[in-house]
Backbone and ligand atoms as CSV (ligand in chain L), in Angstrom:
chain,resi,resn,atom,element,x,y,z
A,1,UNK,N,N,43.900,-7.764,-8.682
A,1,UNK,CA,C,43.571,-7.726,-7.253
A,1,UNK,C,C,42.196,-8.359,-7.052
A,2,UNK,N,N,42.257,-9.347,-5.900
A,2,UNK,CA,C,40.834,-9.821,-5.970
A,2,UNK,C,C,40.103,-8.796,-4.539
A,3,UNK,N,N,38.934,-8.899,-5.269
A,3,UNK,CA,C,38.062,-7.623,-4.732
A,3,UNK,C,C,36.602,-8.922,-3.743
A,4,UNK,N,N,36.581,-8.668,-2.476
A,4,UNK,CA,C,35.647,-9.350,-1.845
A,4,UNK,C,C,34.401,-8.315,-1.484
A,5,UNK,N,N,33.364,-8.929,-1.659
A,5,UNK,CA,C,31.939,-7.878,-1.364
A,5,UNK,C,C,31.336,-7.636,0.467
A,6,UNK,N,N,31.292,-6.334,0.887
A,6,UNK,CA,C,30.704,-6.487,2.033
A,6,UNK,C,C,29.791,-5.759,2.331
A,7,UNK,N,N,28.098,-6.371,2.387
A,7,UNK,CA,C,26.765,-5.855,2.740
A,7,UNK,C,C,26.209,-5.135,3.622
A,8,UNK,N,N,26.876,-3.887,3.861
A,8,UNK,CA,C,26.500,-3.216,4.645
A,8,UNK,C,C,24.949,-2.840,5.273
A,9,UNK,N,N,23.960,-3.583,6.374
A,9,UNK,CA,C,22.803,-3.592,6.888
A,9,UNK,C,C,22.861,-2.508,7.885
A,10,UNK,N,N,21.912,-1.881,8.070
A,10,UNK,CA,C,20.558,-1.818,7.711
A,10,UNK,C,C,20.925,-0.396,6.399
A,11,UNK,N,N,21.813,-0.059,5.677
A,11,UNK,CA,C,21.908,0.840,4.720
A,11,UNK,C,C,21.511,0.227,3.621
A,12,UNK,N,N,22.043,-0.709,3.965
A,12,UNK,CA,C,22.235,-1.652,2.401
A,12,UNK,C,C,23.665,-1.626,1.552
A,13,UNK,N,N,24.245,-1.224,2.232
A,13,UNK,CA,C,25.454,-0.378,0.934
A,13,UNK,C,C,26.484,-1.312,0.855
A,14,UNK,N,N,26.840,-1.408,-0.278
A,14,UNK,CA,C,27.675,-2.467,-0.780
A,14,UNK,C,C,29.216,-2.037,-0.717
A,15,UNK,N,N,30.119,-2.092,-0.421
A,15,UNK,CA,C,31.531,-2.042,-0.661
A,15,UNK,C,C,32.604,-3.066,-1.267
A,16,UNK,N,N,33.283,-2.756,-2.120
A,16,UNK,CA,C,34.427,-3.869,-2.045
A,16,UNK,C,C,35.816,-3.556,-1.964
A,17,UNK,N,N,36.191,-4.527,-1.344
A,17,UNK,CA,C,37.678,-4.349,-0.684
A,17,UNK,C,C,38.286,-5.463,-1.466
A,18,UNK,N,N,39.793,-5.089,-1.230
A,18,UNK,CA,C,40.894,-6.440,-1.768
A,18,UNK,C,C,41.078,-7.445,-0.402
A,19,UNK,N,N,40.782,-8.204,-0.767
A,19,UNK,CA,C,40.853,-9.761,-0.154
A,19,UNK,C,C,41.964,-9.663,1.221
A,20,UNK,N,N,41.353,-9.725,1.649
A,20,UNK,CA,C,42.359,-9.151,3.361
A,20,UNK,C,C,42.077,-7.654,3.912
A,21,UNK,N,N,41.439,-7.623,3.579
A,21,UNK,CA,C,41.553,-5.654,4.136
A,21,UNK,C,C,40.758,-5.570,5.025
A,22,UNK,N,N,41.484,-4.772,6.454
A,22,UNK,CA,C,40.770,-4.861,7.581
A,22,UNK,C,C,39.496,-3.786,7.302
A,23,UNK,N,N,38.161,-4.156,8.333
A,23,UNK,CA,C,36.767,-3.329,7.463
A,23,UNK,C,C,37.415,-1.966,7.996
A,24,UNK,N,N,38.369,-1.531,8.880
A,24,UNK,CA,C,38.561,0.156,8.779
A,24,UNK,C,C,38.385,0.277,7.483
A,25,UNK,N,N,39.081,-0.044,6.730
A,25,UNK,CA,C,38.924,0.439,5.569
A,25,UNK,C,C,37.646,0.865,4.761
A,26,UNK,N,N,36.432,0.676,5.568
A,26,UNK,CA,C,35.323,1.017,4.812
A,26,UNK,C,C,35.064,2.442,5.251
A,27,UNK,N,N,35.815,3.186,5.828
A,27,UNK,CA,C,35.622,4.166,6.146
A,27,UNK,C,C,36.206,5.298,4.929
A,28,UNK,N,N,37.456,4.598,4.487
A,28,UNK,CA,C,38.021,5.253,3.075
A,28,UNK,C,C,37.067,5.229,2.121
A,29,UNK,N,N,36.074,4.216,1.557
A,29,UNK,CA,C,35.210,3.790,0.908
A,29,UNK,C,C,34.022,4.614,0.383
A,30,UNK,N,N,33.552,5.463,1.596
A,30,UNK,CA,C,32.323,6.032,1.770
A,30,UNK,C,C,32.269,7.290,2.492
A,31,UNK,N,N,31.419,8.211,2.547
A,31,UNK,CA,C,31.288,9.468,2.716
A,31,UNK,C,C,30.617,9.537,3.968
A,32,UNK,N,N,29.894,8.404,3.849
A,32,UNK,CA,C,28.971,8.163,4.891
A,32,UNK,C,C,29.713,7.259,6.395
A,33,UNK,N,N,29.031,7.145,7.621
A,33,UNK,CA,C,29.924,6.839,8.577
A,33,UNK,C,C,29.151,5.461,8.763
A,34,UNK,N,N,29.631,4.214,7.849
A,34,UNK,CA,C,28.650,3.377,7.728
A,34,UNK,C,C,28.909,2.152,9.095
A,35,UNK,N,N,30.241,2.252,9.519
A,35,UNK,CA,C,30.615,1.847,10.930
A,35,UNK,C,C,31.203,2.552,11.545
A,36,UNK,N,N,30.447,2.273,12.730
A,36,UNK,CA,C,30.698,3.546,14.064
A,36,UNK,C,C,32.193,2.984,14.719
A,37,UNK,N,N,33.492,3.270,14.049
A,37,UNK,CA,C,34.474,3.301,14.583
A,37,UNK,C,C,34.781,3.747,15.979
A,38,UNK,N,N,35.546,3.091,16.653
A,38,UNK,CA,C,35.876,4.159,17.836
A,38,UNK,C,C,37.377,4.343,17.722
A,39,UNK,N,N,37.592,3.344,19.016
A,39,UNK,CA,C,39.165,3.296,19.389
A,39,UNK,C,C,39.970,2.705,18.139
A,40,UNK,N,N,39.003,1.718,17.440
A,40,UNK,CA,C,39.948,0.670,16.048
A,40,UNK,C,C,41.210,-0.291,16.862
A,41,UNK,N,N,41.064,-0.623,18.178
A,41,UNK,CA,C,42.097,-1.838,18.815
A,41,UNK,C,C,41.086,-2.644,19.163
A,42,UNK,N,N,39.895,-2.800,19.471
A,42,UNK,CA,C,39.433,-3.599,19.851
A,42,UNK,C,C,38.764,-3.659,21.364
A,43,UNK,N,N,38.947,-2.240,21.951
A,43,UNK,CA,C,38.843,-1.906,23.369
A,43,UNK,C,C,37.408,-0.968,23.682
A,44,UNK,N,N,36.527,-0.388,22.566
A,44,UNK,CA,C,35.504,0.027,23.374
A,44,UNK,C,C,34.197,-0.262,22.763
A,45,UNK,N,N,34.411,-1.213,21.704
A,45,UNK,CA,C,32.660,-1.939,21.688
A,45,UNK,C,C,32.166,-1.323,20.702
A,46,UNK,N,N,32.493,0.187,20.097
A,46,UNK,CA,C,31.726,0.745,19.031
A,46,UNK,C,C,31.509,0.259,18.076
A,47,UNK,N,N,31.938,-0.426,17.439
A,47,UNK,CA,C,32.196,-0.884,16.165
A,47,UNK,C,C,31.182,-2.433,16.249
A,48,UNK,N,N,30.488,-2.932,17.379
A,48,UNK,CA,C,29.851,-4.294,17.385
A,48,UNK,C,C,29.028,-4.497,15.970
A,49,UNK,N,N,29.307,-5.460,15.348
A,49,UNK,CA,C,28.256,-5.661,14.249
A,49,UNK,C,C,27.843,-7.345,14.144
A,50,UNK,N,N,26.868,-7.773,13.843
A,50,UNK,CA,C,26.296,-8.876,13.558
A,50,UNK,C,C,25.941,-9.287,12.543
A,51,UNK,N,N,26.771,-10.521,12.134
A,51,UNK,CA,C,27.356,-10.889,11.098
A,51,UNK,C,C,26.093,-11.906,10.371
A,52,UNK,N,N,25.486,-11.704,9.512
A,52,UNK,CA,C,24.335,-12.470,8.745
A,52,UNK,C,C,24.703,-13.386,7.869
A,53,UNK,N,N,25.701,-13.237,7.008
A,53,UNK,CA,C,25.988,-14.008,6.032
A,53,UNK,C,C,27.637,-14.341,6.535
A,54,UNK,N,N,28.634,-15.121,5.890
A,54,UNK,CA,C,30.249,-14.891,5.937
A,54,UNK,C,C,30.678,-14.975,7.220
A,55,UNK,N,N,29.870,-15.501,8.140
A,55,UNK,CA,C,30.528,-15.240,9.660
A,55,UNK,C,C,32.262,-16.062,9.337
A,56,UNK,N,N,32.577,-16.706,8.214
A,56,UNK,CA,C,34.282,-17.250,8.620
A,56,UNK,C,C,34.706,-16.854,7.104
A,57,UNK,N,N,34.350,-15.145,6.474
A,57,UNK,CA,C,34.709,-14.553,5.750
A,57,UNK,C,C,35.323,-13.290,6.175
A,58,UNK,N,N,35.302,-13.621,7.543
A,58,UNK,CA,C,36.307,-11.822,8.195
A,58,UNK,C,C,37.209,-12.659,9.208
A,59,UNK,N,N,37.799,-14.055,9.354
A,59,UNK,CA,C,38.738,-14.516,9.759
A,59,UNK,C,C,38.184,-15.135,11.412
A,60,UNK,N,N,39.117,-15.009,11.728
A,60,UNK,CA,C,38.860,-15.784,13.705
A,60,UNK,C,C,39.357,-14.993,14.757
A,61,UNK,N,N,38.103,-14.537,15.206
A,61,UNK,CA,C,38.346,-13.687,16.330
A,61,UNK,C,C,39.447,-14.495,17.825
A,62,UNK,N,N,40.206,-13.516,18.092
A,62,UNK,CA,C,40.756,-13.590,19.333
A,62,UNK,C,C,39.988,-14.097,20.647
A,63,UNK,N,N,41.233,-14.757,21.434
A,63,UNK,CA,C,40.600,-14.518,22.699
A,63,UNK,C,C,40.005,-13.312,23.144
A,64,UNK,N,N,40.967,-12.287,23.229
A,64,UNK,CA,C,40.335,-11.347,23.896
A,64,UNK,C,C,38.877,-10.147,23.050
A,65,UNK,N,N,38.624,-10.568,22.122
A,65,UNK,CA,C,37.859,-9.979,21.351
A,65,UNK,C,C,36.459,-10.992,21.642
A,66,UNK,N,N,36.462,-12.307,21.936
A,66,UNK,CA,C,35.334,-12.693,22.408
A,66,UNK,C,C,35.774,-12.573,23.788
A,67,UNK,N,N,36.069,-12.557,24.499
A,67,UNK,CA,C,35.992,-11.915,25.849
A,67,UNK,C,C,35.103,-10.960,25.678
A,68,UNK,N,N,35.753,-9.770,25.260
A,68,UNK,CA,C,35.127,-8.441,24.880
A,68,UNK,C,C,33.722,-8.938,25.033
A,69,UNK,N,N,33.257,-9.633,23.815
A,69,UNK,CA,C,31.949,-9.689,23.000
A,69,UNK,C,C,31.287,-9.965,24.182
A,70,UNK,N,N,31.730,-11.019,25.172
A,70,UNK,CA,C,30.588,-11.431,25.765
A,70,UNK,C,C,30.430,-10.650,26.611
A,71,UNK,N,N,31.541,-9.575,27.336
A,71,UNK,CA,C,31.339,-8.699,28.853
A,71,UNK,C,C,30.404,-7.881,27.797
A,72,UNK,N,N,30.104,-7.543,26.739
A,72,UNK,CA,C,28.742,-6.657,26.716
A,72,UNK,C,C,27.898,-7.142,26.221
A,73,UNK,N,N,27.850,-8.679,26.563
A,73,UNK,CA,C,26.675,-9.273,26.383
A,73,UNK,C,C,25.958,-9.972,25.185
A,74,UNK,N,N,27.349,-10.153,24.189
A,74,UNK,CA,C,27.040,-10.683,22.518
A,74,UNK,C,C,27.658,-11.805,22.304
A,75,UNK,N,N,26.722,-13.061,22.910
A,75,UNK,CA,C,27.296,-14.529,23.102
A,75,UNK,C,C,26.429,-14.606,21.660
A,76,UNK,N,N,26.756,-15.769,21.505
A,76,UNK,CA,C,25.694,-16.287,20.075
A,76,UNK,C,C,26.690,-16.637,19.302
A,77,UNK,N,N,27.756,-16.204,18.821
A,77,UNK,CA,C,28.629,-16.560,18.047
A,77,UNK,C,C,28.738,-15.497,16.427
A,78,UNK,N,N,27.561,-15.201,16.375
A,78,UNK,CA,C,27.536,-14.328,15.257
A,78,UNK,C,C,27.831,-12.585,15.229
A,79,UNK,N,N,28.119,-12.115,16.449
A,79,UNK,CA,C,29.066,-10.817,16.655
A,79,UNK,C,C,30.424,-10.592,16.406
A,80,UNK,N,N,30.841,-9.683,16.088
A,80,UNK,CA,C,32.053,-9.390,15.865
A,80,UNK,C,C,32.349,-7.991,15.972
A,81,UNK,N,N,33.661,-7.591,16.529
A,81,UNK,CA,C,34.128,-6.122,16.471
A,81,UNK,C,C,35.189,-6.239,14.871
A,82,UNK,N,N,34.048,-4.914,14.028
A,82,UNK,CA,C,34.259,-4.676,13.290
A,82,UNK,C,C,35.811,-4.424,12.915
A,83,UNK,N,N,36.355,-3.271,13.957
A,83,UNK,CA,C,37.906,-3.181,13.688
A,83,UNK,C,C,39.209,-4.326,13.873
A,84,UNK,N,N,38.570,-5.455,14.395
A,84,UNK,CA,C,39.590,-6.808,14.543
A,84,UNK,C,C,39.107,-7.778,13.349
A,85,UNK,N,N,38.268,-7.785,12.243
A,85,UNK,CA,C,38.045,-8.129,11.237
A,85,UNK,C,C,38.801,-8.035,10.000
A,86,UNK,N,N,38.745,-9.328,9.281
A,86,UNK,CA,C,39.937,-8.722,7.875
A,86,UNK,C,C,39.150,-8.932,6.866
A,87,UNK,N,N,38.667,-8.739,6.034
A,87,UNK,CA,C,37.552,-9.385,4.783
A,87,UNK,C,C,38.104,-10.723,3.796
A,88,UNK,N,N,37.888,-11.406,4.407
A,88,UNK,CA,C,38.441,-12.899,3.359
A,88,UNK,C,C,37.822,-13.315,2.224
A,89,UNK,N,N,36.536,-12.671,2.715
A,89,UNK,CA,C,35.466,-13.584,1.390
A,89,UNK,C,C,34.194,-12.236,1.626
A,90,UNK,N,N,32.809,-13.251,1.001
A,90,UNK,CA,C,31.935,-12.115,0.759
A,90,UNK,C,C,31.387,-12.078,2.190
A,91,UNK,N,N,30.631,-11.054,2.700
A,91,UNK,CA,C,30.017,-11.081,4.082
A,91,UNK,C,C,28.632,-10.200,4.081
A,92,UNK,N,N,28.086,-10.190,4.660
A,92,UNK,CA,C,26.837,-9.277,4.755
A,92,UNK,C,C,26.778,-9.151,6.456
A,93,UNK,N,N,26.921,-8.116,6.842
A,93,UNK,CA,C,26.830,-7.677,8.356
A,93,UNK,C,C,25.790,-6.394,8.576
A,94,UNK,N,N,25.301,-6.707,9.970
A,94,UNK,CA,C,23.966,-5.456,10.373
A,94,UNK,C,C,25.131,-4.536,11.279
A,95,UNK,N,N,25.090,-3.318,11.391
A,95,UNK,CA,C,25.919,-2.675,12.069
A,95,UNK,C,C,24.753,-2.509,13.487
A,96,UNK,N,N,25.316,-3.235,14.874
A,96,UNK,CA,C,24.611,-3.222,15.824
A,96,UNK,C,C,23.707,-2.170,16.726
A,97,UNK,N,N,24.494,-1.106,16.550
A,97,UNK,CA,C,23.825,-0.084,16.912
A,97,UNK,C,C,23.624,1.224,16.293
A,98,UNK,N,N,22.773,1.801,15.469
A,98,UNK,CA,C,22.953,2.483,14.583
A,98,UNK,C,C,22.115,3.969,15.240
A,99,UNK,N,N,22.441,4.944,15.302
A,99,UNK,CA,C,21.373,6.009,15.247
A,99,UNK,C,C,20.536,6.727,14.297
L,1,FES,S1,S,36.439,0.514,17.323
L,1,FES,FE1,FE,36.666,0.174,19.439
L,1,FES,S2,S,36.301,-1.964,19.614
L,1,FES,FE2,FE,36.292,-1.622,17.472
C-alpha cells in the first residue's frame, strides 16, 4: 500500500494515509481533533485549511467547493475544505482556524 505524508500546521503532526484517502480519515489517525470537522459534505466551512505545500496533492476542488471558499472569503487559490480533499501525494496544510 502506498502511504502519502500529511503535515499537519500549526501542531506539526505528521500522518500517513494510503494514496487516495479522503483527510476524514485523519480523524481515525489521532486522538487529537487535529481538523475541526463539521458537516464532512462540504456545506459549513469548518474544516477550511490552507494548503502550504501539495496544493495539487489533495486533487481538484469542485465548483461548488470554490464557490463555498470564496462566499467566506478564501480567494487566493491556496484554501481548501478539508472534507472534499483526497490525499494524492505529500501535502503540508495550516488548519485555518484553530482554538
Ligand atoms: S466539514 Fe463542513 S465543509 Fe468540511
Amino acid at each position: 500500500m502506498i502511504m502519502k505524508r500529511l503535515h499537519i500546521l500549526p501542531t506539526g503532526t505528521e500522518i500517513f494515509l494510503p494514496v487516495g484517502s479522503p483527510l476524514t480519515e485523519v480523524d481515525y489517525e489521532s486522538s487529537h481533533r487535529l481538523i475541526p470537522f463539521g458537516c464532512r459534505s462540504g456545506a459549513c466551512g469548518a474544516c477550511v485549511i490552507e494548503v502550504l505545500e501539495g496544493l495539487g496533492s489533495l486533487g481538484e476542488p469542485d465548483d461548488d467547493e470554490l464557490d463555498f471558499l470564496e462566499d467566506l472569503g478564501r480567494t487566493g487559490g491556496s484554501h481548501r475544505l478539508a472534507c472534499q480533499c483526497r490525499l494524492q501525494g505529500d501535502a503540508t496544510i495550516r488548519v485555518a482556524d484553530t482554538t
